[in-house]
Biopython code that builds the backbone (N, CA, C, O; Angstrom):
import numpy as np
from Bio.PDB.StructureBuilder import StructureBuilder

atoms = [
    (1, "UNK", "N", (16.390, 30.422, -4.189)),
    (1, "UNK", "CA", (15.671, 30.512, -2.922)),
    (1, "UNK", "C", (14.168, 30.594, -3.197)),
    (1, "UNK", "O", (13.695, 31.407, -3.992)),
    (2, "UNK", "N", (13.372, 29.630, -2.435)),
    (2, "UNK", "CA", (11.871, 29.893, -2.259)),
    (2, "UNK", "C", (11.285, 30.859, -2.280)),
    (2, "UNK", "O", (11.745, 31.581, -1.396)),
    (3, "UNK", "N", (10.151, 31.543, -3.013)),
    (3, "UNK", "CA", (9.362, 33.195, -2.357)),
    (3, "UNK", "C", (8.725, 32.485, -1.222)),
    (3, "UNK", "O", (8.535, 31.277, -1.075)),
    (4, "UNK", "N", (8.372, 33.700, -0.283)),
    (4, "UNK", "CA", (7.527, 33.042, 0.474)),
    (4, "UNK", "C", (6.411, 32.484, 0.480)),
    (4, "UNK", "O", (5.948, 31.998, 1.513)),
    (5, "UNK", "N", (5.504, 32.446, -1.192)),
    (5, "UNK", "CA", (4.168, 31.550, -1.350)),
    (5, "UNK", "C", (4.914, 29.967, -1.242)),
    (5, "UNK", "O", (4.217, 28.984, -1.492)),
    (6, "UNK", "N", (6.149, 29.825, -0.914)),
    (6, "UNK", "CA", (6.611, 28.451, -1.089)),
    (6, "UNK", "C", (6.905, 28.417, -0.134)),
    (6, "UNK", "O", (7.872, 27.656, -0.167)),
    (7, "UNK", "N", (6.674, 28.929, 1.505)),
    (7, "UNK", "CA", (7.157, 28.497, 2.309)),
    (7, "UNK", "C", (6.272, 27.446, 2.880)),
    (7, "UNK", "O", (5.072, 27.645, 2.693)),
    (8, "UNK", "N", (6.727, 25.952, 3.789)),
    (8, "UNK", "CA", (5.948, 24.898, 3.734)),
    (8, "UNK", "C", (5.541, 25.595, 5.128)),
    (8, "UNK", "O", (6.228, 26.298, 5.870)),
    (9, "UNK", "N", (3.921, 25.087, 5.269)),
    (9, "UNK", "CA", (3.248, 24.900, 6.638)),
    (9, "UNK", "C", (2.727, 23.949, 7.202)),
    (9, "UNK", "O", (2.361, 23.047, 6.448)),
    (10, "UNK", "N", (2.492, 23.762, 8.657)),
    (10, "UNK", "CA", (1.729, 22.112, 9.457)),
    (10, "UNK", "C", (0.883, 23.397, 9.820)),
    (10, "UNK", "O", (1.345, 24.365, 10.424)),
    (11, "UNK", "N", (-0.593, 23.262, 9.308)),
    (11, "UNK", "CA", (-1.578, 23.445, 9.780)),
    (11, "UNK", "C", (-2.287, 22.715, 10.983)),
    (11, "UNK", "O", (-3.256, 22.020, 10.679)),
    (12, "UNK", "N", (-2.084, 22.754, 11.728)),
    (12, "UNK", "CA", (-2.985, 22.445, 13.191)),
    (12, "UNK", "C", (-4.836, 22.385, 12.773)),
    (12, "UNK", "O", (-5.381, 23.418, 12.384)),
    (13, "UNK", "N", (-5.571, 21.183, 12.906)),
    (13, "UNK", "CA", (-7.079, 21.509, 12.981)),
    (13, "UNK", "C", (-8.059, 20.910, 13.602)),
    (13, "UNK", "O", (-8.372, 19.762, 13.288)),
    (14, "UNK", "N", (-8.737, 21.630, 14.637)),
    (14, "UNK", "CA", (-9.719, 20.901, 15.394)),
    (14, "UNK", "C", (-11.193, 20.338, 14.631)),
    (14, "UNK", "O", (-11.685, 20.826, 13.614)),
    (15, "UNK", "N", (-11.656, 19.345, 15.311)),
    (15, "UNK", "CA", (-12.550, 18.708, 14.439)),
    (15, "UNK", "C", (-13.455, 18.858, 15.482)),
    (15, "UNK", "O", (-13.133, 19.363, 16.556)),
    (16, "UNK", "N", (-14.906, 18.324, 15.152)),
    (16, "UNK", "CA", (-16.022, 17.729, 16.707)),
    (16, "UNK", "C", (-16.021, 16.553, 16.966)),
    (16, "UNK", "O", (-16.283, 15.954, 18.010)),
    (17, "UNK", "N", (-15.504, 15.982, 15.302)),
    (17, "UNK", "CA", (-14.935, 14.093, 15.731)),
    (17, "UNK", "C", (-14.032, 13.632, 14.449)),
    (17, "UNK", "O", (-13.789, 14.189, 13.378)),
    (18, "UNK", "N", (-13.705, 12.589, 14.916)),
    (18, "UNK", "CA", (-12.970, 11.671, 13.920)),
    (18, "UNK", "C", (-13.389, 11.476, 12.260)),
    (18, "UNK", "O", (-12.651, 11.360, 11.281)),
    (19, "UNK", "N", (-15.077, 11.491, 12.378)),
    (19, "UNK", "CA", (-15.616, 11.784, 10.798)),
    (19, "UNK", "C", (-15.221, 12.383, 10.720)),
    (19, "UNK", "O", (-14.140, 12.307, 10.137)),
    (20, "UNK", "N", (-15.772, 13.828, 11.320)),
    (20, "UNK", "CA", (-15.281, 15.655, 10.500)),
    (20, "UNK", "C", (-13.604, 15.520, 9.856)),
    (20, "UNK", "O", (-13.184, 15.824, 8.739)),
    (21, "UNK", "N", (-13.070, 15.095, 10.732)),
    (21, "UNK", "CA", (-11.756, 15.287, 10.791)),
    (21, "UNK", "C", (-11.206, 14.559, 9.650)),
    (21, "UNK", "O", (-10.148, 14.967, 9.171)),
    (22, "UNK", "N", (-11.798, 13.508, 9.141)),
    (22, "UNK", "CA", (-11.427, 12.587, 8.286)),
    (22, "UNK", "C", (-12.454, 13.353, 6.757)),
    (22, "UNK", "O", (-11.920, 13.433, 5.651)),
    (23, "UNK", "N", (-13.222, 13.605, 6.885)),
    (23, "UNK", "CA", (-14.235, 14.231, 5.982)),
    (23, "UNK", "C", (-13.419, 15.839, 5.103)),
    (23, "UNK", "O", (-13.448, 16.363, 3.989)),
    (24, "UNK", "N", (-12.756, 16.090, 6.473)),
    (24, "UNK", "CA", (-12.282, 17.959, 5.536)),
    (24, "UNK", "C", (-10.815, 17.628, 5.199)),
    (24, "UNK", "O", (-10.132, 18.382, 4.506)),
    (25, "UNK", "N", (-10.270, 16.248, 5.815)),
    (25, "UNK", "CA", (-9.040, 16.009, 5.741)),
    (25, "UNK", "C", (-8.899, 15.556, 4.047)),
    (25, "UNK", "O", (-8.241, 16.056, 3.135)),
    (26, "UNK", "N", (-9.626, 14.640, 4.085)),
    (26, "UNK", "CA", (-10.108, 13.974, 2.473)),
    (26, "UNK", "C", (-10.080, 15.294, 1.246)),
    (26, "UNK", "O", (-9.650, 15.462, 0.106)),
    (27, "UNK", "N", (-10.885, 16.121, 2.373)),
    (27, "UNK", "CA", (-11.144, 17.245, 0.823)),
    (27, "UNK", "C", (-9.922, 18.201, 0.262)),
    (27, "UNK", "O", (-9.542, 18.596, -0.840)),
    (28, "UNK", "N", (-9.513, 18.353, 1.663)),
    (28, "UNK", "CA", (-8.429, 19.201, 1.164)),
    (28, "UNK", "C", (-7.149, 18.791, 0.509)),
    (28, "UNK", "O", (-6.355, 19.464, -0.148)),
    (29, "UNK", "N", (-7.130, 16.718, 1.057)),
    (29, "UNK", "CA", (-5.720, 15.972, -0.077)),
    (29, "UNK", "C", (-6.581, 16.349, -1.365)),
    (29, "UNK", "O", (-6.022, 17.103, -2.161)),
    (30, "UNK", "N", (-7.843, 15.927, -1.663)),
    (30, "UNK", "CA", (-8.728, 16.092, -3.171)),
    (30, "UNK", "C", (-8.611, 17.014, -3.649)),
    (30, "UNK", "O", (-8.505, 16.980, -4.875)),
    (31, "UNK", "N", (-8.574, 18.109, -3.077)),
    (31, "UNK", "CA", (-8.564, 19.286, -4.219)),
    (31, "UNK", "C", (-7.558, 20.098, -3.993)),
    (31, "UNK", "O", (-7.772, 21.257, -3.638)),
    (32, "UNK", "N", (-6.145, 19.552, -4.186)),
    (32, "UNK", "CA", (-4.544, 19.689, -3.937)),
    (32, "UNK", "C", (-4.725, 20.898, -3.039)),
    (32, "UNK", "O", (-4.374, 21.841, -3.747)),
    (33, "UNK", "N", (-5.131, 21.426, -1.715)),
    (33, "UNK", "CA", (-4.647, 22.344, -0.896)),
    (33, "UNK", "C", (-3.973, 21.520, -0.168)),
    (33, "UNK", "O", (-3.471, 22.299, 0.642)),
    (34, "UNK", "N", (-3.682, 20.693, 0.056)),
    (34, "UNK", "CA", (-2.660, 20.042, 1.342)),
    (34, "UNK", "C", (-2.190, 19.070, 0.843)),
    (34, "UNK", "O", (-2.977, 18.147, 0.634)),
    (35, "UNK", "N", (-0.915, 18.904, 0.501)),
    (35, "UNK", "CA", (-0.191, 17.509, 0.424)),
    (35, "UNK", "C", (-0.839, 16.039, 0.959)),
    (35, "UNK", "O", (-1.284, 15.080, 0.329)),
    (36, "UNK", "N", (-0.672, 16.332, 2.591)),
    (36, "UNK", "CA", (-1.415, 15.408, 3.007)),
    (36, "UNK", "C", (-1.644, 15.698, 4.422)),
    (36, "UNK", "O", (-0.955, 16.512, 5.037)),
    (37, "UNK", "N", (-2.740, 14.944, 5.015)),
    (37, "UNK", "CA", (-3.581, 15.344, 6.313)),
    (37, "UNK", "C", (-2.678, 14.247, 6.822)),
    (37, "UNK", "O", (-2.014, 13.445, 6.165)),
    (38, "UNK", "N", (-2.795, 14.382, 8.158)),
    (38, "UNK", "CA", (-2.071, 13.447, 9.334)),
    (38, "UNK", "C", (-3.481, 13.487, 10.754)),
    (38, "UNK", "O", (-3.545, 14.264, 11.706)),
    (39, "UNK", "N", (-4.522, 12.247, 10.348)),
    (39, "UNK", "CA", (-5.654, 12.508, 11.296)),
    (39, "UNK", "C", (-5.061, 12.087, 12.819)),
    (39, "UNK", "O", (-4.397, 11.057, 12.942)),
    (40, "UNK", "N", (-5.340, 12.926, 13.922)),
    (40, "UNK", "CA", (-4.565, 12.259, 14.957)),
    (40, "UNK", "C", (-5.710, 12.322, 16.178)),
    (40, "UNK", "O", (-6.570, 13.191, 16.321)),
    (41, "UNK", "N", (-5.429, 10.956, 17.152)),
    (41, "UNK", "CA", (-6.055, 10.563, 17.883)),
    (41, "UNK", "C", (-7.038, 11.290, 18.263)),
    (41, "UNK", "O", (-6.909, 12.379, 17.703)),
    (42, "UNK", "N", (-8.412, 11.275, 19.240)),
    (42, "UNK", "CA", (-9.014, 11.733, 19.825)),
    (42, "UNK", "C", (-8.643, 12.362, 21.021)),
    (42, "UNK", "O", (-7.890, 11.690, 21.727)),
    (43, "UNK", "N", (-9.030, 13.699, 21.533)),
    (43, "UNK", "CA", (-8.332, 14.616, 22.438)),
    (43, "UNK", "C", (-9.970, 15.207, 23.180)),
    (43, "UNK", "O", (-11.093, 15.344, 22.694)),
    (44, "UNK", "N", (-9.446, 15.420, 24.437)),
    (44, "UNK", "CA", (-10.138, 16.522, 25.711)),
    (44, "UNK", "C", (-10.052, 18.250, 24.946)),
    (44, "UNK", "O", (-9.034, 18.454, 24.284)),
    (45, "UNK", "N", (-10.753, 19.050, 25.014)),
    (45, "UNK", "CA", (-10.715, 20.225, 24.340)),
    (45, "UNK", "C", (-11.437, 20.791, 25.925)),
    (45, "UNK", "O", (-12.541, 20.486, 26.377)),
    (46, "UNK", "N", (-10.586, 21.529, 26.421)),
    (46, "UNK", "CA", (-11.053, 22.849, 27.587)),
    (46, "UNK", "C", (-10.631, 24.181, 26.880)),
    (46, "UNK", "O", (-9.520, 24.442, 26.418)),
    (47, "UNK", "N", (-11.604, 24.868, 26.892)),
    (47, "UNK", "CA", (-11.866, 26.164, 26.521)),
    (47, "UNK", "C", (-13.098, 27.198, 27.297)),
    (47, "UNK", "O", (-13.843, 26.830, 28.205)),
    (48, "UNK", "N", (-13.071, 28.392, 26.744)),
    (48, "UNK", "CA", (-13.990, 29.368, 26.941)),
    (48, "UNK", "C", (-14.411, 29.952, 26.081)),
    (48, "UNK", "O", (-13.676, 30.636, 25.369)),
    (49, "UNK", "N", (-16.087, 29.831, 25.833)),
    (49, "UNK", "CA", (-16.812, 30.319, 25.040)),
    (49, "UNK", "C", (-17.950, 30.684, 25.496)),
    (49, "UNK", "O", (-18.454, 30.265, 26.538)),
    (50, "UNK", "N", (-18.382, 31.415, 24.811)),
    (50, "UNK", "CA", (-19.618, 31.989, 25.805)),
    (50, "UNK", "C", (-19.765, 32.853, 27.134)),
    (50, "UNK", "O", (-20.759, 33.332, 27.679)),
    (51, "UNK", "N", (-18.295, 32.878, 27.484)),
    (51, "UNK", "CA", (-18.319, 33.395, 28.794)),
    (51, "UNK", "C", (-18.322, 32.690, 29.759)),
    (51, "UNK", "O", (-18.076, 33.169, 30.865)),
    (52, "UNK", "N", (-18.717, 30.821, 29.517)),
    (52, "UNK", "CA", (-17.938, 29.766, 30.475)),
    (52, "UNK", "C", (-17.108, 28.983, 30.005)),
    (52, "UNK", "O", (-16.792, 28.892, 28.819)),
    (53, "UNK", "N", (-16.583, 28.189, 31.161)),
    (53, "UNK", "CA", (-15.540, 26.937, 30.762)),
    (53, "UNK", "C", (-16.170, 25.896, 30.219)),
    (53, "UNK", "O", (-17.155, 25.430, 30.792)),
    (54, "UNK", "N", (-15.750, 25.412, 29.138)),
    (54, "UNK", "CA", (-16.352, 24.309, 28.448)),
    (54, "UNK", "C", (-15.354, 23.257, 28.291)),
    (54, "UNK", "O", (-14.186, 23.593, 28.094)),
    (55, "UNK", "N", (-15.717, 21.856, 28.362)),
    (55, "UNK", "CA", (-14.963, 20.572, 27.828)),
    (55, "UNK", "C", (-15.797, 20.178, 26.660)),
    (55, "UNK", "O", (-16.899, 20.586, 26.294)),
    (56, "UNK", "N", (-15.098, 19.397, 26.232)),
    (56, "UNK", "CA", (-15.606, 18.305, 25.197)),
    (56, "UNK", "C", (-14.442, 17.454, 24.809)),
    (56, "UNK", "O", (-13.236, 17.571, 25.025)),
    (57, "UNK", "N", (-15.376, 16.286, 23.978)),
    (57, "UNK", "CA", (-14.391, 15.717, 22.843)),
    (57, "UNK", "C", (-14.083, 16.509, 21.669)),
    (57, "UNK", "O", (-14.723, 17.460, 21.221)),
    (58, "UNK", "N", (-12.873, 15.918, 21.176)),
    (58, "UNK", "CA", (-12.690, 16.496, 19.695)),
    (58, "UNK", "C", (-11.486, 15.630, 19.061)),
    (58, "UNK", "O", (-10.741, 14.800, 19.582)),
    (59, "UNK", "N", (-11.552, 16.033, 17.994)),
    (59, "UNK", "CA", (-10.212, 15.196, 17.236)),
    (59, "UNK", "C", (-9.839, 16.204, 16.801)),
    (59, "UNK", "O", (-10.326, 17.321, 16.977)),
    (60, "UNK", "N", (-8.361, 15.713, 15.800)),
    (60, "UNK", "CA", (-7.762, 17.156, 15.540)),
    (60, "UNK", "C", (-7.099, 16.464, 13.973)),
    (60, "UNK", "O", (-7.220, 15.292, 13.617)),
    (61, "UNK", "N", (-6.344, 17.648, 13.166)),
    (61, "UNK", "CA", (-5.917, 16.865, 12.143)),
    (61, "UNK", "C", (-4.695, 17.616, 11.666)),
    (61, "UNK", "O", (-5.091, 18.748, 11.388)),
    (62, "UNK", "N", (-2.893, 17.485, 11.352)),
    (62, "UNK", "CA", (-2.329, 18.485, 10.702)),
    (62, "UNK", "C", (-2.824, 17.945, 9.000)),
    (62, "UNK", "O", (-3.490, 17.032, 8.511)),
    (63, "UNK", "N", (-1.949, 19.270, 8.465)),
    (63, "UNK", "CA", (-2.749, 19.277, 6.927)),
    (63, "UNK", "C", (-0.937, 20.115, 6.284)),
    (63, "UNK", "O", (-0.455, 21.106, 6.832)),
    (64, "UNK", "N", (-0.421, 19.544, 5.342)),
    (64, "UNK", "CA", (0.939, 20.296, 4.949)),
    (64, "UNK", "C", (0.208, 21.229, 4.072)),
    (64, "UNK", "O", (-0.994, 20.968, 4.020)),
    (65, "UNK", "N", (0.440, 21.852, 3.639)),
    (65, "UNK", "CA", (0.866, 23.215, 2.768)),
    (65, "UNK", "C", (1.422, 23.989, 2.647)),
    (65, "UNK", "O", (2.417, 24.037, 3.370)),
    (66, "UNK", "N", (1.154, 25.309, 1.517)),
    (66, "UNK", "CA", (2.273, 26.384, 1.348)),
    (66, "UNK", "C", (1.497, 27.651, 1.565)),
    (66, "UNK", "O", (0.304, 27.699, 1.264)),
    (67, "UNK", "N", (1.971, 28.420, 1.948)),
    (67, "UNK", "CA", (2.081, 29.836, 2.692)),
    (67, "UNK", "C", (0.905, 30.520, 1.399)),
    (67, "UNK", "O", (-0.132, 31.112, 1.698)),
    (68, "UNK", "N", (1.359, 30.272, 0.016)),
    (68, "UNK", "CA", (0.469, 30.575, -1.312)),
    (68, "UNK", "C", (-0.860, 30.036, -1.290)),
    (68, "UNK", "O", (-1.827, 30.750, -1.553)),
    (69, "UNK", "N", (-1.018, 28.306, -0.869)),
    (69, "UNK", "CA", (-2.497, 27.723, -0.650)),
    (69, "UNK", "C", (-3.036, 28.065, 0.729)),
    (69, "UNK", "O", (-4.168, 27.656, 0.987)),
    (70, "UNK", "N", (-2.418, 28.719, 1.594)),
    (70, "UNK", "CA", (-3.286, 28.896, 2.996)),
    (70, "UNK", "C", (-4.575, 29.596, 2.936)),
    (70, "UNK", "O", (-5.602, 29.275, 3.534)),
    (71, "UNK", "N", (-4.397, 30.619, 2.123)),
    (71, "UNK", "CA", (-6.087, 31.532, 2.286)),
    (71, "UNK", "C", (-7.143, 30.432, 1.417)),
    (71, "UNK", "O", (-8.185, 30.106, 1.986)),
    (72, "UNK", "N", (-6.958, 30.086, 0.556)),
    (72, "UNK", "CA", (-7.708, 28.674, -0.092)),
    (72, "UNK", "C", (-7.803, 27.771, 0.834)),
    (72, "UNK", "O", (-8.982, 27.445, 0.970)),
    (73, "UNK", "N", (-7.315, 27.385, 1.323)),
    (73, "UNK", "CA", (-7.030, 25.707, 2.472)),
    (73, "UNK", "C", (-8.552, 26.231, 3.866)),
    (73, "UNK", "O", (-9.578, 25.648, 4.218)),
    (74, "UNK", "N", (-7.848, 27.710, 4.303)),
    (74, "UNK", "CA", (-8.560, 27.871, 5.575)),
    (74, "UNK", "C", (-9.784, 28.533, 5.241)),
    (74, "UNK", "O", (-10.519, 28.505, 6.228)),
    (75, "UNK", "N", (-10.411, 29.218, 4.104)),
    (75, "UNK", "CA", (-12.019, 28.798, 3.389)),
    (75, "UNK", "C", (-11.930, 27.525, 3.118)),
    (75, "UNK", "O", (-12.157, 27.140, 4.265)),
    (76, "UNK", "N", (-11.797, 26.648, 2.581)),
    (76, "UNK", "CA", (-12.151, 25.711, 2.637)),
    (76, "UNK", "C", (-12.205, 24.707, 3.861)),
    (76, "UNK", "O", (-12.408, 23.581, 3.408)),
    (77, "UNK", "N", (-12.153, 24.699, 4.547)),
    (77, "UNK", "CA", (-12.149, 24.116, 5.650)),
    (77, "UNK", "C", (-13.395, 24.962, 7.093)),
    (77, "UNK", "O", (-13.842, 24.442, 8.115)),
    (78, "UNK", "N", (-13.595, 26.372, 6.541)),
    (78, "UNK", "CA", (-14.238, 27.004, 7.611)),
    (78, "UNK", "C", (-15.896, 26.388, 6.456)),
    (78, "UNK", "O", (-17.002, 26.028, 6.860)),
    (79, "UNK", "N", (-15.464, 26.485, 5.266)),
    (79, "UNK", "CA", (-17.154, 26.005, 4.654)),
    (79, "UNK", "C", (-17.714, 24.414, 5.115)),
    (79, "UNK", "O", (-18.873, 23.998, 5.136)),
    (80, "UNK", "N", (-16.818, 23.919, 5.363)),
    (80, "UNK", "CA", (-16.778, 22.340, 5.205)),
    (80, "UNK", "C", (-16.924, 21.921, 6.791)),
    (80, "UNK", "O", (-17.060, 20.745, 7.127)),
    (81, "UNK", "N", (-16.870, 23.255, 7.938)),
    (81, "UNK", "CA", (-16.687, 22.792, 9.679)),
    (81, "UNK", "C", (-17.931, 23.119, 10.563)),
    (81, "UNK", "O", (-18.538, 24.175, 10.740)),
    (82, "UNK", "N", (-18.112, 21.827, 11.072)),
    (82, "UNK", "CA", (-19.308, 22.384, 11.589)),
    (82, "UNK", "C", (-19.451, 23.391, 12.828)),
    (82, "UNK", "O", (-20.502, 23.502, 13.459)),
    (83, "UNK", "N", (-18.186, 24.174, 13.134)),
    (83, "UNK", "CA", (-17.880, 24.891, 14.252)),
    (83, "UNK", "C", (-17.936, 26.038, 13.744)),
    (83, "UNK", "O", (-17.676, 26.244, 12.559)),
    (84, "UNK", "N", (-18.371, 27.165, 14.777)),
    (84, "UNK", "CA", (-19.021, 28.433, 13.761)),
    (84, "UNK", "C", (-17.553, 29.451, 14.021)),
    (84, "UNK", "O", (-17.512, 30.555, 13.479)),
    (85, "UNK", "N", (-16.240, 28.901, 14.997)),
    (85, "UNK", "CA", (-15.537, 29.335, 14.829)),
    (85, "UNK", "C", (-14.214, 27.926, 14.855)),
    (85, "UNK", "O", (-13.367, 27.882, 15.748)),
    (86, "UNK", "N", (-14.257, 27.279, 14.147)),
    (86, "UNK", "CA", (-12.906, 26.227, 14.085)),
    (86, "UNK", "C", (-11.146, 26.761, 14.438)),
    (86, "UNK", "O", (-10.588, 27.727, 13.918)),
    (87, "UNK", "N", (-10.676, 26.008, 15.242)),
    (87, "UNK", "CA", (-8.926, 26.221, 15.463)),
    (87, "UNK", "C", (-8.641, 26.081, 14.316)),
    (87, "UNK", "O", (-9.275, 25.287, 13.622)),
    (88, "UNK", "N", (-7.642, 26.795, 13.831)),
    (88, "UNK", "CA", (-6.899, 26.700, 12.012)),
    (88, "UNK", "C", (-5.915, 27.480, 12.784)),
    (88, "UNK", "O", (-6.115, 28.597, 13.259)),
    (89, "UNK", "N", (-4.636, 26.659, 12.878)),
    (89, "UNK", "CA", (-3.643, 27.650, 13.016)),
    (89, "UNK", "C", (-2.313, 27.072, 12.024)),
    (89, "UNK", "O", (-2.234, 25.883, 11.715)),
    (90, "UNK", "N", (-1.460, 27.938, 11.656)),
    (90, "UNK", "CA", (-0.206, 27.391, 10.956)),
    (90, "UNK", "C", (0.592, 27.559, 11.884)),
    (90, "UNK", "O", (0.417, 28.367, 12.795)),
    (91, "UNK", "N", (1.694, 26.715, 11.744)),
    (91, "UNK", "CA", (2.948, 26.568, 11.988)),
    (91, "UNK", "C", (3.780, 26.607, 10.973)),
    (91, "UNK", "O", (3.640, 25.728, 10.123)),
    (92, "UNK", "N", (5.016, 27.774, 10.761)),
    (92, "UNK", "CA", (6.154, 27.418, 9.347)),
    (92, "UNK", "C", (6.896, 26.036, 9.685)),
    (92, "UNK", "O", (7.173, 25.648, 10.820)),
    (93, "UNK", "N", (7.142, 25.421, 8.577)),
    (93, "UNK", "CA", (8.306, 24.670, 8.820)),
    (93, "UNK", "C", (9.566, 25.067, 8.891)),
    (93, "UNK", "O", (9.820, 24.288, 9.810)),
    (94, "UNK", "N", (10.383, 25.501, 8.750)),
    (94, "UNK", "CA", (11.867, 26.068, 9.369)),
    (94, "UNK", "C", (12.773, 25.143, 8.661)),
    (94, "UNK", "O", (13.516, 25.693, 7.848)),
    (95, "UNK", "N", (12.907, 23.579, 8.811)),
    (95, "UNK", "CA", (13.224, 22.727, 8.248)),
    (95, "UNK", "C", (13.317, 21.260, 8.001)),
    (95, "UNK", "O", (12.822, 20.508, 8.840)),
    (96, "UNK", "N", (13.748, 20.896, 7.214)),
    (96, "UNK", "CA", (12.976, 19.439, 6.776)),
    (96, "UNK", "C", (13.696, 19.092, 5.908)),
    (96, "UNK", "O", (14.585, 19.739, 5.355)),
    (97, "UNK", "N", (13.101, 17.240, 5.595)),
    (97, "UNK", "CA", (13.921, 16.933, 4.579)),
    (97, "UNK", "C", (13.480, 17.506, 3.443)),
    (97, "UNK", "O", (12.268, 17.710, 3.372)),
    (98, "UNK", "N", (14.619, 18.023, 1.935)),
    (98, "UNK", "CA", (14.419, 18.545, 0.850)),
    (98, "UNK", "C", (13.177, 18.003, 0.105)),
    (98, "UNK", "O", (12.287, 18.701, -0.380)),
    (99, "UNK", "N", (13.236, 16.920, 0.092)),
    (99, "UNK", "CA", (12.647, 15.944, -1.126)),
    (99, "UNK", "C", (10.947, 16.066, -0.245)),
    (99, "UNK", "O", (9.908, 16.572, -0.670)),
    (100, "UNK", "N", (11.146, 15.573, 0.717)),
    (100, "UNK", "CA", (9.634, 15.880, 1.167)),
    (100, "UNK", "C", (8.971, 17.413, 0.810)),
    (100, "UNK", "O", (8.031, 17.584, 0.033)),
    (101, "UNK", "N", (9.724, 18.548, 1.605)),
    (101, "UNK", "CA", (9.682, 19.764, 1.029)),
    (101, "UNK", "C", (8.996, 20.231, -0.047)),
    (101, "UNK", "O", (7.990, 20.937, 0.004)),
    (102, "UNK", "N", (9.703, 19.718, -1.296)),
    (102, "UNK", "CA", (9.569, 19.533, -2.772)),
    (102, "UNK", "C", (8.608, 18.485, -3.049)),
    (102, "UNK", "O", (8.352, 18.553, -4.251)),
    (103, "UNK", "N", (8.064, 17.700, -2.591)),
    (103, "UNK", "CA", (6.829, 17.188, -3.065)),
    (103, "UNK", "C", (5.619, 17.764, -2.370)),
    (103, "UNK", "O", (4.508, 17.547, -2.856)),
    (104, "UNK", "N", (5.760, 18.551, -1.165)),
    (104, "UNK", "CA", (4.660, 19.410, -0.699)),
    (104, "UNK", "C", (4.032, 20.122, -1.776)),
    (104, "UNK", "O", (2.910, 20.122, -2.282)),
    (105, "UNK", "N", (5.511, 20.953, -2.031)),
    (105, "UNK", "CA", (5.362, 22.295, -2.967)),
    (105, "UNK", "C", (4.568, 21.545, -4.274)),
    (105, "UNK", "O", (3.933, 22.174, -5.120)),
    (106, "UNK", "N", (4.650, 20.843, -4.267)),
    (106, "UNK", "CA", (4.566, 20.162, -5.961)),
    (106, "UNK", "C", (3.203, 19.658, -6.429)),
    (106, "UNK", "O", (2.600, 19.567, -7.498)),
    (107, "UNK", "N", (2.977, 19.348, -5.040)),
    (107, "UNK", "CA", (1.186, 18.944, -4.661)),
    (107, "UNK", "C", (0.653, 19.953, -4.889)),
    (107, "UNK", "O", (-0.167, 20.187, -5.776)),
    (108, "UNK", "N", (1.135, 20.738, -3.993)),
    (108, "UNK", "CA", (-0.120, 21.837, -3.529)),
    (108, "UNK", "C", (0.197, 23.500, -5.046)),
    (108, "UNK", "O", (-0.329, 24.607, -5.171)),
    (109, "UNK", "N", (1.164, 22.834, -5.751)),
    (109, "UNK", "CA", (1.330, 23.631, -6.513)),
    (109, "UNK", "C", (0.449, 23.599, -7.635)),
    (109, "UNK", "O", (-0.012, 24.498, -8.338)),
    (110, "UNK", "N", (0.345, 22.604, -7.642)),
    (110, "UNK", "CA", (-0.750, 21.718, -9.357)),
    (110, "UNK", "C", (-2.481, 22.151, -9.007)),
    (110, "UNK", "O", (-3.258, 22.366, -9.937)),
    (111, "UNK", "N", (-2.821, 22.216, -7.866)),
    (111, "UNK", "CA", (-3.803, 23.055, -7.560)),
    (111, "UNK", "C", (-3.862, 24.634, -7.735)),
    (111, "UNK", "O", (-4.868, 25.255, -7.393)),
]
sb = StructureBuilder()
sb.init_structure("model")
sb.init_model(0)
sb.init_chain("A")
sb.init_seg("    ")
for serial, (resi, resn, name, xyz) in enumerate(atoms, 1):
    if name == "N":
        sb.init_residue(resn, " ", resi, " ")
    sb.init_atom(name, np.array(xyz, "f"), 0.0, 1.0, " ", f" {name:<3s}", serial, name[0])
structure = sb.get_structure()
């Protein structure tokens, strides 16, 4: 059985655009914290900051990893964002195919 530094995660991540998104996505396949990024379309972002309602654009990106590379993955990604507070959230995986699984782990392990 896995410890839990091997449990796999889909990191969720907001970008301000499609560069950023493609820019921290790049770094983190490069320097084995994430298996691999999945950059996905351009999105509406409504929120509150500041104390008003705000829109914008944004893009977003998942990123695989393991429960062991997350505190590495999410510094790296808060140095690399130009948002002074960026979305970084995980999701566990629960389950999946093995072999994918095992090449997550395997990536993000060699880092």
């Amino acid at each position: 059985m896995m410890g839990s530094r091997d449990q796999i995660l889909s990191v969720y991540v907001t970008a301000a655009d499609a560069d950023e998104a493609r820019r921290i996505g790049r770094a983190l396949v490069e320097e084995d914290l994430a298996a691999c990024v999945n950059l996905l379309p351009g999105h509406t972002a409504i929120y509150r900051w500041g104390g008003k309602v705000e829109e914008g654009a944004e893009a977003a990106f998942l990123a695989k990893t393991t429960t062991g590379r997350f505190d590495a993955l999410c510094a790296r990604i808060r140095a690399l964002h130009s948002y002074a507070l960026p979305c970084i959230v995980a999701f566990p995986v629960e389950a999946g195919d093995p072999e994918f699984l095992d090449w997550v782990r395997g990536v993000v392990r060699a880092g």
